[in-house]
C-alpha positions as CSV (number, residue, x, y, z in Angstrom):
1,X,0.0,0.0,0.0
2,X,2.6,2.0,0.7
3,X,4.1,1.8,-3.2
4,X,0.6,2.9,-4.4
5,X,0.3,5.7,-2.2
6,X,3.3,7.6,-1.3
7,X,5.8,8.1,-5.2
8,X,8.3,8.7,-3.1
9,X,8.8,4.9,-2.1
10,X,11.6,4.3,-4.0
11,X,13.8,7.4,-2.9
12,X,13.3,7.4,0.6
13,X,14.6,3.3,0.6
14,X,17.3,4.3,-1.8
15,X,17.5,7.0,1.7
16,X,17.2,4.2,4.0
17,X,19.6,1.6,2.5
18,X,22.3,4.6,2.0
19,X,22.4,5.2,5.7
20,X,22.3,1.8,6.8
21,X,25.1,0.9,4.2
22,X,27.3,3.6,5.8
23,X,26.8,2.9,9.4
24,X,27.5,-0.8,8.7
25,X,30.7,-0.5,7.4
26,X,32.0,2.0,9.6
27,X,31.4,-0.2,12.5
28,X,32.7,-2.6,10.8
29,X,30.1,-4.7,10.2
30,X,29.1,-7.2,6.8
31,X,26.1,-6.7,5.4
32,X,25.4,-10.5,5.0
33,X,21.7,-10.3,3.5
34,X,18.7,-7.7,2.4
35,X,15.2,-8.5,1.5
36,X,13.2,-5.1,0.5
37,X,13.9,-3.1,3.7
38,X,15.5,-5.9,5.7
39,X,19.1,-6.0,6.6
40,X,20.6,-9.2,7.9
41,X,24.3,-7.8,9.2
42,X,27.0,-9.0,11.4
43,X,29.3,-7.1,13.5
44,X,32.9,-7.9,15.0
45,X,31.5,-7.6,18.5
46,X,28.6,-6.3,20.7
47,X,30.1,-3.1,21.2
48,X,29.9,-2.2,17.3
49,X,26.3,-3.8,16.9
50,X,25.1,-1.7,19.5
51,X,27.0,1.7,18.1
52,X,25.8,1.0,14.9
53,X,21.9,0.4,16.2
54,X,22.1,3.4,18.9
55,X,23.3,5.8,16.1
56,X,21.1,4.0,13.0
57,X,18.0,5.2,15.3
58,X,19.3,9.0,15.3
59,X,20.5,9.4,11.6
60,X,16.7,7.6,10.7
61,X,14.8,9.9,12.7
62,X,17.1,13.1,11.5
63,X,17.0,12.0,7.9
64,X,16.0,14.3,5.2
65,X,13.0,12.5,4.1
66,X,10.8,13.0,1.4
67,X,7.6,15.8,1.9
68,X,5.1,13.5,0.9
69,X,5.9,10.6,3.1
70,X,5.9,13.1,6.4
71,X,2.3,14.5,5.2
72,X,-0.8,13.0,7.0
73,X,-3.3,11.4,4.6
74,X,-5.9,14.1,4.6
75,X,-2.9,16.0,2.5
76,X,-2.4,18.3,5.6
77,X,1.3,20.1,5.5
78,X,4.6,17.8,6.4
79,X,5.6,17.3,9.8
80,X,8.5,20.0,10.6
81,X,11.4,18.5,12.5
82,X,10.1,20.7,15.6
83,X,7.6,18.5,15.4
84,X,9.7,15.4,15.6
85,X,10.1,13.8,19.2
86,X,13.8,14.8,20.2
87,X,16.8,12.0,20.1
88,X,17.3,11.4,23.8
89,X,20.7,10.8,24.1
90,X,23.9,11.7,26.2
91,X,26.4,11.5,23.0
92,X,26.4,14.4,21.0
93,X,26.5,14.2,17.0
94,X,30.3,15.5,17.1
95,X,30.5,12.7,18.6
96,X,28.2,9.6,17.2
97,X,29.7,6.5,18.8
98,X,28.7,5.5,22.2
99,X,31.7,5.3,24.7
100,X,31.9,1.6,25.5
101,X,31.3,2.3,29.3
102,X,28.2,4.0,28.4
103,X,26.7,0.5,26.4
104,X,27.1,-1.7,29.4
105,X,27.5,-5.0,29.3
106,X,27.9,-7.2,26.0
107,X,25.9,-10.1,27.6
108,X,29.1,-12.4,28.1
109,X,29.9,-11.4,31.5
110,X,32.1,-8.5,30.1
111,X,31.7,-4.7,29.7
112,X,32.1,-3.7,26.8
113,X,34.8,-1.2,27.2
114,X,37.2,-4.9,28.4
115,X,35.7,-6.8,25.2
């Protein structure tokens, strides 16, 4: 449904793989599979995977999106990026990776900054 309604399909996953594609790679990850949207990907360790998720979530939610996919259906304007709920986070974009202290444990008994 979405293909039929919105035009802009194609650039905003063109949008959506781009970012993905970048943040992969430089944390160092291997994009092992995609199916449409879907992105099967391995990392070296923990720590990356959750850099690269932690930081995926900001650069989707700050991405420059199409107009017509941010417009409601009764065609009323696009949503402004005031509008947008803020990106609650204590890293700063200057800065984008996580500090390993600040991600915790990697579930092996670990933290991740002695991983």
């Amino acid at each position: 449904l979405l293909w039929e309604t919105y035009p802009d399909m194609q650039e905003a996953l063109d949008l959506h793989n781009e970012l993905l594609r970048n943040l992969i790679e430089a944390h160092g990850g291997y994009e092992v599979k995609t199916i449409g949207d879907s992105f099967f990907v391995t990392f070296p360790d923990c720590t990356a995977a959750v850099q690269f998720a932690v930081l995926l979530q900001l650069r989707l939610l700050q991405a420059d999106w199409p107009d017509s996919l941010l417009r409601f259906t009764d065609n009323s304007p696009p949503i402004s990026p005031q509008q947008l709920p803020q990106a609650r986070s204590p890293h700063s974009f200057s800065n984008p990776s996580p500090s390993p202290a600040a991600l915790g444990s990697c579930g092996n008994g670990a933290s991740a900054a002695e991983s």
